[in-house]
Backbone as a ProteinNet text record, in pm:
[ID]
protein_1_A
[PRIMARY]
XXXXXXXXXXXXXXXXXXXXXXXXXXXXXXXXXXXXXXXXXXXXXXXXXXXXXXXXXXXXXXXXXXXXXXXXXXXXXXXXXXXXXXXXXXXXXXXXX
[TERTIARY]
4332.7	4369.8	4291.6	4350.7	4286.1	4239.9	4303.7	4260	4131.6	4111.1	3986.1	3880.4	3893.1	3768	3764.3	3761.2	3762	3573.8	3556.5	3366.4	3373.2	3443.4	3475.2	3377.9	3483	3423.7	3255.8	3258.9	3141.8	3002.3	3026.7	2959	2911.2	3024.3	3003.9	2881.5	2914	2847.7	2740.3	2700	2573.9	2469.1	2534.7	2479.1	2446.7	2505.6	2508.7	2355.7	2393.3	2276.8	2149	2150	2011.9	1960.9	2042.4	2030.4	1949.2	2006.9	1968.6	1842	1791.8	1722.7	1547.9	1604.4	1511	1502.2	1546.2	1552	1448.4	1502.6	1433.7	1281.3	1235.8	1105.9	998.4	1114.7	1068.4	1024.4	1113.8	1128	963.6	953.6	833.8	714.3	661	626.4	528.6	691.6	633.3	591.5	671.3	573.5	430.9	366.1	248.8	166.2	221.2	164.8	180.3	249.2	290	230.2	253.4	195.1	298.2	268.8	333.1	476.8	510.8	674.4	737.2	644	759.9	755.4	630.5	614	764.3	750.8	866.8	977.1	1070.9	1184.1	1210	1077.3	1102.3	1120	1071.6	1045.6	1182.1	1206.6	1369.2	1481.8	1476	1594.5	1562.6	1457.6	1453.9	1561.2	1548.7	1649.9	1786.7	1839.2	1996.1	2000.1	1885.9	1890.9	1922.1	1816.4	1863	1963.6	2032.5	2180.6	2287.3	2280.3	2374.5	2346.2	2225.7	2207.6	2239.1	2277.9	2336.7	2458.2	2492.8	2659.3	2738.1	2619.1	2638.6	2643.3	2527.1	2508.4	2672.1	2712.9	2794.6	2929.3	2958.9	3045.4	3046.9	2929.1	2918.1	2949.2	2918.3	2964.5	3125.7	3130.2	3324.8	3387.7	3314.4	3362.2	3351.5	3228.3	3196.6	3296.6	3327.3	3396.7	3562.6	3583.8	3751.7	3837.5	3776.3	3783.4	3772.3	3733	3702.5	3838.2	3810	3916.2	4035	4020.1	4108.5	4030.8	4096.5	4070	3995.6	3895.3	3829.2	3916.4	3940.6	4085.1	4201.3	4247.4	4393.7	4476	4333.6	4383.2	4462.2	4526.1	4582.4	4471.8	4516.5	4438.2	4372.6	4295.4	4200.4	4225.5	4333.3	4333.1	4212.2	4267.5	4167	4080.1	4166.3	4106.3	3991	4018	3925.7	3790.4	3820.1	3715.9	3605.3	3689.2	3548.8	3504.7	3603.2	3499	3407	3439.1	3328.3	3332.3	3277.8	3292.8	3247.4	3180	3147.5	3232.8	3376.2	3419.2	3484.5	3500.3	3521.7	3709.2	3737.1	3862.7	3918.8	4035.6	4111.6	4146.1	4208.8	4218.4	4281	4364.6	4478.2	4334.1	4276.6	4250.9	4041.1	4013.7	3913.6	3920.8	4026.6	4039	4021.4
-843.9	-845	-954.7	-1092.1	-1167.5	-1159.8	-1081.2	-1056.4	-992.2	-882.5	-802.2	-886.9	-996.1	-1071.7	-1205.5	-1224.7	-1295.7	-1298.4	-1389.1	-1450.8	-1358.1	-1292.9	-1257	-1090.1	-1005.4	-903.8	-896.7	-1014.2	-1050.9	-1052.4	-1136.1	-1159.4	-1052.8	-934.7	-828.1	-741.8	-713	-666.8	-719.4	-832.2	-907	-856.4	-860.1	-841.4	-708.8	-589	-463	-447.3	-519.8	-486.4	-531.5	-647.3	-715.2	-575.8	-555.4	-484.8	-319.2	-276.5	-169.8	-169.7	-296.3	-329.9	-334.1	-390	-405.1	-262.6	-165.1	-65.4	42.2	-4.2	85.3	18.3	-106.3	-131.5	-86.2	-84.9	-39.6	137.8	213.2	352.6	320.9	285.6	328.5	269.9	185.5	116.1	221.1	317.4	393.4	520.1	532.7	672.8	659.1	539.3	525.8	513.6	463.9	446.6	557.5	646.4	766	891.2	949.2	1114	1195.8	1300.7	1405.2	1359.3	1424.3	1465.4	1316.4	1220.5	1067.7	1042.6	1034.2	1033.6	1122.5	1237.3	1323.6	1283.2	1235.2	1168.1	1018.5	952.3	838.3	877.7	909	971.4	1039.6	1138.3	1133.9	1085.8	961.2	885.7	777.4	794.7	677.1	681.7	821.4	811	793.2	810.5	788.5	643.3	520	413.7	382.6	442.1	392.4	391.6	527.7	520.7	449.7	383.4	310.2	169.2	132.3	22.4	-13.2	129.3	126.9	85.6	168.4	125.6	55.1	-32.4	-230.3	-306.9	-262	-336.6	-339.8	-215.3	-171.8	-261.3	-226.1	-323.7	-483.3	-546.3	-656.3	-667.8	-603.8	-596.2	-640.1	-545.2	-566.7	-650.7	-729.6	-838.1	-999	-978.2	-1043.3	-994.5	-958	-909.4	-903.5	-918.3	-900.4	-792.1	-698.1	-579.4	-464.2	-569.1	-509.9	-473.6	-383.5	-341.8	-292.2	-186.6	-136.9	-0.3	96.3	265.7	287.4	353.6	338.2	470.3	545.7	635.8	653.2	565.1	542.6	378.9	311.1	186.4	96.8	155.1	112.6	24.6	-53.8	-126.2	-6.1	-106.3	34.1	-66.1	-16.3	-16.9	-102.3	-292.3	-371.3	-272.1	-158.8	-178.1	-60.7	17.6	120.7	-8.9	-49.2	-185.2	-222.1	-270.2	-320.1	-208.3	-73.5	27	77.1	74.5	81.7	0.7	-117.1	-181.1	-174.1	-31.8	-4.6	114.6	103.7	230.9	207.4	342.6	297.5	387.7	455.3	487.1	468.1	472.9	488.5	605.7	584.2	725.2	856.3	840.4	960.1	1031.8	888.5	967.7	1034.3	968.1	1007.1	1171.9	1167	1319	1460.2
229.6	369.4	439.9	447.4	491.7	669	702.2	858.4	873.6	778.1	828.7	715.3	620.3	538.5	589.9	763.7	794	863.3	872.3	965.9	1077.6	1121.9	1231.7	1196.9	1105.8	1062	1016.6	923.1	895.6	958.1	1044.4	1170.8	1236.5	1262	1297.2	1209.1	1109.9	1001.4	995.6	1013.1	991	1087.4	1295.2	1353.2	1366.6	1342.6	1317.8	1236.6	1109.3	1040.8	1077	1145	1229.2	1361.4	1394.3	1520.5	1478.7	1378.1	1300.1	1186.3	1163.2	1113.4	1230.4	1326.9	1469.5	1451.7	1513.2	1568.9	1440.9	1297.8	1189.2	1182.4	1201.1	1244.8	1391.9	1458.5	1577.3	1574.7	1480.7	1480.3	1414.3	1273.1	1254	1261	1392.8	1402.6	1543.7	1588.3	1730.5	1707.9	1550.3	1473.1	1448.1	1438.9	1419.9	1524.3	1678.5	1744.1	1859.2	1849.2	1970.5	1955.7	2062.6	2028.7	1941.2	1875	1775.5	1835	1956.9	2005.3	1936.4	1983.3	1986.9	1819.7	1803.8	1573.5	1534.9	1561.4	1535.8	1533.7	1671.2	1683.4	1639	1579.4	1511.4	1370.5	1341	1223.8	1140.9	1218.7	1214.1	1221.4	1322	1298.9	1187.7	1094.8	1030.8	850.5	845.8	722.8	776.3	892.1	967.6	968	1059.2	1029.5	872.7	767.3	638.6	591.8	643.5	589.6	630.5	767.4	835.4	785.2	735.1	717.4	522.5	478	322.9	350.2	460.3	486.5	526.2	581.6	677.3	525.9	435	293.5	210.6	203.4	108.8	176.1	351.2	373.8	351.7	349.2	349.7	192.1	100.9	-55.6	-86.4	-10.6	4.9	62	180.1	195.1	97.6	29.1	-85.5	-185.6	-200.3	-334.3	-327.4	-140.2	-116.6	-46.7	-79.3	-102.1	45.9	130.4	271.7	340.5	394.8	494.2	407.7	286.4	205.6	187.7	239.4	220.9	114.8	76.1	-87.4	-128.4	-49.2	-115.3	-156.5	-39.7	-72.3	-90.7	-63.5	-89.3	-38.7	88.5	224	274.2	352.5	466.4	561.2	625.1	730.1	834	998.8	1063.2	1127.5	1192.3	1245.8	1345.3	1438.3	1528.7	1508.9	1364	1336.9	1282.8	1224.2	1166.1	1292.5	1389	1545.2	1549.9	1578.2	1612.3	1553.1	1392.9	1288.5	1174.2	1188	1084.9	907.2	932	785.9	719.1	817.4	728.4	627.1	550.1	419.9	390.5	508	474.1	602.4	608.4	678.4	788.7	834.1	1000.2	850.4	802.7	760.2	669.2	562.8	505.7	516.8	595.7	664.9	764.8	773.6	902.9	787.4
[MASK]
+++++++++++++++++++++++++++++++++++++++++++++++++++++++++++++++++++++++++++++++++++++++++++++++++

């Protein structure tokens, strides 16, 4: 699907992952430096950052490889406009619900 393995998506994906990357330094950066309550809530969002940032990796895989913007279920295209809204998904609306 040359529409969604375009610089465009990419780009997206790239900055996603920069942005999430800031934010997972920053998380534990304020766990070290805060009282209990704030350690706590950094602390916790830091395996959610990890996982969003597996899933910025894994998309960017697929765009390397071609493969982006195709349902890993059903193998359909995945909806451009589900793509901006999440550019790391990995299925489609039908078969995601």
């Amino acid at each position: 699907m040359s529409e969604t393995s375009s610089p465009d998506f990419r780009a997206l994906l790239e900055d996603e992952r920069q942005k999430l990357q800031s934010e997972l330094e920053d998380a534990e950066a304020i766990g070290g430096l805060q009282p209990s309550a704030w350690r706590g809530e950094s602390r916790a969002r830091v395996p959610q950052l990890i996982d969003a940032l597996d899933e910025l990796e894994h998309a960017l895989h697929k765009v390397d490889n071609g493969s982006y913007g195709r349902c890993e279920e059903c193998g359909q295209p995945i909806a451009p406009e589900r793509l901006e809204f999440s550019p790391a998904a990995r299925f489609c609306v039908a078969c995601a619900s």
